[in-house]
N, C-alpha and C positions, 0 to 999 in steps of 0.2 A: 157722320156716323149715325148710324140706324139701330132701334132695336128689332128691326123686323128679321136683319143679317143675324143676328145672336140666337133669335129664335130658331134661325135655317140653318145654324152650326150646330146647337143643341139638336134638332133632329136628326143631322148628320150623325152625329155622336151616338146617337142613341141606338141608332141602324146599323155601326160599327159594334160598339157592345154586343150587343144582342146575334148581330151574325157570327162574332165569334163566339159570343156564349156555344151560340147553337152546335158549330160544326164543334165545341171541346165536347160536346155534350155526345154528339154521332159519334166521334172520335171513341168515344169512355163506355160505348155500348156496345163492341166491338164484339165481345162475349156473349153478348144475347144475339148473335147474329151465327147462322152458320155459313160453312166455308163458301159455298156459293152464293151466297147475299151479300160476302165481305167487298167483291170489289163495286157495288151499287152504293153501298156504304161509302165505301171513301171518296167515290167519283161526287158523293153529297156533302162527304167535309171539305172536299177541293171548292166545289161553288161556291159554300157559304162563308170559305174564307177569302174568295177570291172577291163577293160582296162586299166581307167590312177590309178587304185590302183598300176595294176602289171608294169606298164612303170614308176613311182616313186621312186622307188628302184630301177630299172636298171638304171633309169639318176642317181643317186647316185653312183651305181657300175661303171659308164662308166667315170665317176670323182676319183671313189677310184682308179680304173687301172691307168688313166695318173698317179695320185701321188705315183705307186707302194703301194699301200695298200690292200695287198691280201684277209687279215684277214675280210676288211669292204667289200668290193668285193664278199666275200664267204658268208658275213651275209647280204649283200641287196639280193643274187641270192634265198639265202634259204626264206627268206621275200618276194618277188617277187613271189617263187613257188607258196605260199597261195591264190592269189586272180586270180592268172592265171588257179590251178584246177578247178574251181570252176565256169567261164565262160561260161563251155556248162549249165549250171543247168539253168540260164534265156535267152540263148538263144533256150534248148528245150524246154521251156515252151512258150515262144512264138508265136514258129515254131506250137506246137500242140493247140496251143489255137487259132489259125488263123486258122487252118483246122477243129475242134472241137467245140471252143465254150465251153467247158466244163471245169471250174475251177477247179474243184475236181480233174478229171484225167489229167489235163495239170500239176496240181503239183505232184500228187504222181509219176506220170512216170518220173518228172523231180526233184523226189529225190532221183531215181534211180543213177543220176549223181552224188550226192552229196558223194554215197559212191563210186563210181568212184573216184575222185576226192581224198578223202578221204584214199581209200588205196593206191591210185600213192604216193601221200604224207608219208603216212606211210613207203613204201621201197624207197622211194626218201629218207627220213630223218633216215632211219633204214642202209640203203648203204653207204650211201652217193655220193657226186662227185668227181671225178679229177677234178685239176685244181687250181688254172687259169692259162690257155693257154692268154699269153697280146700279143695282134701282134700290127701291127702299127693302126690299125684302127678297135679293139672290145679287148672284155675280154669271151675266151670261157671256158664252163665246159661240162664235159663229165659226165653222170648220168650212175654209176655202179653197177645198178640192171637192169638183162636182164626184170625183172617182170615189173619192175613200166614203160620201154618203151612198153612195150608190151598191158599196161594199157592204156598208153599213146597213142599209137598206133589208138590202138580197141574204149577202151569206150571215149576217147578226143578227138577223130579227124574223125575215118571212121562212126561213126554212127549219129554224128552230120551234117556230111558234107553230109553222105547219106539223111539223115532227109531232108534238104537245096535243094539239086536239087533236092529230090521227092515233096514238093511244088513246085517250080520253074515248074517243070511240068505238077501240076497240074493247076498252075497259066495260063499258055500257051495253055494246052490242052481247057481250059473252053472256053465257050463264054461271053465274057461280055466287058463291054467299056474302052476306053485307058484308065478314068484319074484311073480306078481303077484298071487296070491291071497294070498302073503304080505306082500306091500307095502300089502296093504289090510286085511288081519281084524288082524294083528299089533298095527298103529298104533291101531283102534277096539277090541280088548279093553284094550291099556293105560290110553286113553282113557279108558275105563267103570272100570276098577278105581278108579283116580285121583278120578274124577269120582262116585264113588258112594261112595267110603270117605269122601271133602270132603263133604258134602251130611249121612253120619251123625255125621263129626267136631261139624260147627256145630249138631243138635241134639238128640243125643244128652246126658240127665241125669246118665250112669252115669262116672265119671272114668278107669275102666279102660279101659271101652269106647271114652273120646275117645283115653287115649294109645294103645290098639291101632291104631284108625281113621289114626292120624296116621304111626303106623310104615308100615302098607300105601300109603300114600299117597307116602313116602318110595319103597318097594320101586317102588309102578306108575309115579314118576315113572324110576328108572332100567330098568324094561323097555320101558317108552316110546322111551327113547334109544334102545337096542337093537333095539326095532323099527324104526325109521327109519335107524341105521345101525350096523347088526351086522358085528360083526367077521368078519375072513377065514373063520376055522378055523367059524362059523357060519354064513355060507355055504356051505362047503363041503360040511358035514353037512346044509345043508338042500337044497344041487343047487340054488345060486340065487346061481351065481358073476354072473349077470348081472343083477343085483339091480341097479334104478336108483332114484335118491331124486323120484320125482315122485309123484305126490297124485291126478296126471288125466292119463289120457295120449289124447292127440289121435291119436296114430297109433300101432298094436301092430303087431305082427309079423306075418305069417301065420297063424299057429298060437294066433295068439291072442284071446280074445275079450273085448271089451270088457264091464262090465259095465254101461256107459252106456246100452250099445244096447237 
């Protein structure tokens, strides 16, 4: 038994809390939002619960490793896999309904992921894994299907992440005013941090490497918060006292330019 495993439960934990704090919190704001912003809105309480679904079972797995219980160890990772494939599905529909505007094709393209998703699971659980590898400080498994990394690879990580900095650039390249250039790159780098540290958490061999991965993933979930809604004295320093909580806005200002258009 280790105290380095207790410390990688507690972080687990933490990352759980706090992802559902977040999405009860999107969830509760639902009224500061108008009807065109509402489904970016939800497709963000769907991530951030699909987050502490999959950090749930890992704090359980990082509890079974200290007590040498491989068996529960082996059934939270396989429980954990389910709501971690499944992630890019409202985070592409987000990404595309911020640039789009269009519900219909924001979902079908982002059920594209679903069978993504869907077949990594199938030769994840059709292979299965080696393991558990318990060192002093994680519990690793090694995923023995070349197909379902390959899946992993392609349709979970390079076309989501591709997705993410092609807004990002288109957010950059436009013209339009800080508080809404900040209400939009803010939200999509926490996104990617969170979403890119998770992705090396799950298959990553090296057990340093999983607890680093899983602390930045704690940190990108609380700059997350903060980008959606930053305190006063952060406003105030960034000139963005009229900082509004919406996702898509149907009508701007004057002076400001949409980047839908």
């Amino acid at each position: 038994m280790n105290a380095g495993l207790l410390l990688n439960a507690t972080i687990c934990f933490a990352i759980t809390i706090s992802s559902f704090a977040f999405a009860w919190v999107l969830a509760g704001s639902k009224k500061e939002h108008s009807e065109k912003s509402k489904p970016a809105l939800w497709s963000l309480v769907v991530l951030w619960s699909l987050v502490g679904l999959t950090y749930f079972p890992t704090t359980i797995r990082m509890i079974a490793a200290y007590y040498n219980n491989s068996q529960l160890d082996l059934l939270m990772y396989n429980l954990a896999a389910v709501p971690f494939s499944f992630v890019t599905v409202p985070l592409v529909f987000f990404i595309l309904y911020v640039i789009i505007g269009d519900q219909k094709i924001s979902g079908y393209t982002s059920l594209l992921f679903v069978f993504f998703g869907f077949a990594y699971l199938t030769f994840l659980y059709t292979k299965g894994v080696i393991g558990p590898e318990v060192s002093t400080v994680s519990s690793l498994f090694m995923i023995n299907s070349e197909i379902a990394i390959n899946i992993y690879l392609v349709g979970l990580f390079v076309i989501p992440t591709a997705m993410i900095i092609g807004l990002l650039f288109l957010v950059f390249l436009q013209r339009m005013p800080k508080r809404l250039r900040y209400r939009t790159a803010l939200p999509l780098v926490a996104i990617s941090f969170v979403f890119d540290f998770m992705l090396t958490d799950m298959i990553t061999l090296v057990d340093v490497m999983q607890l680093a991965a899983r602390i930045f993933v704690l940190i990108g979930t609380v700059q997350a918060f903060l980008a959606y809604f930053p305190p006063m004295n952060l406003q105030e320093k960034l000139g963005i006292k009229k900082y509004q909580y919406e996702f898509y806005d149907d009508k701007l200002e004057d002076d400001e330019v949409d980047i839908n258009e």
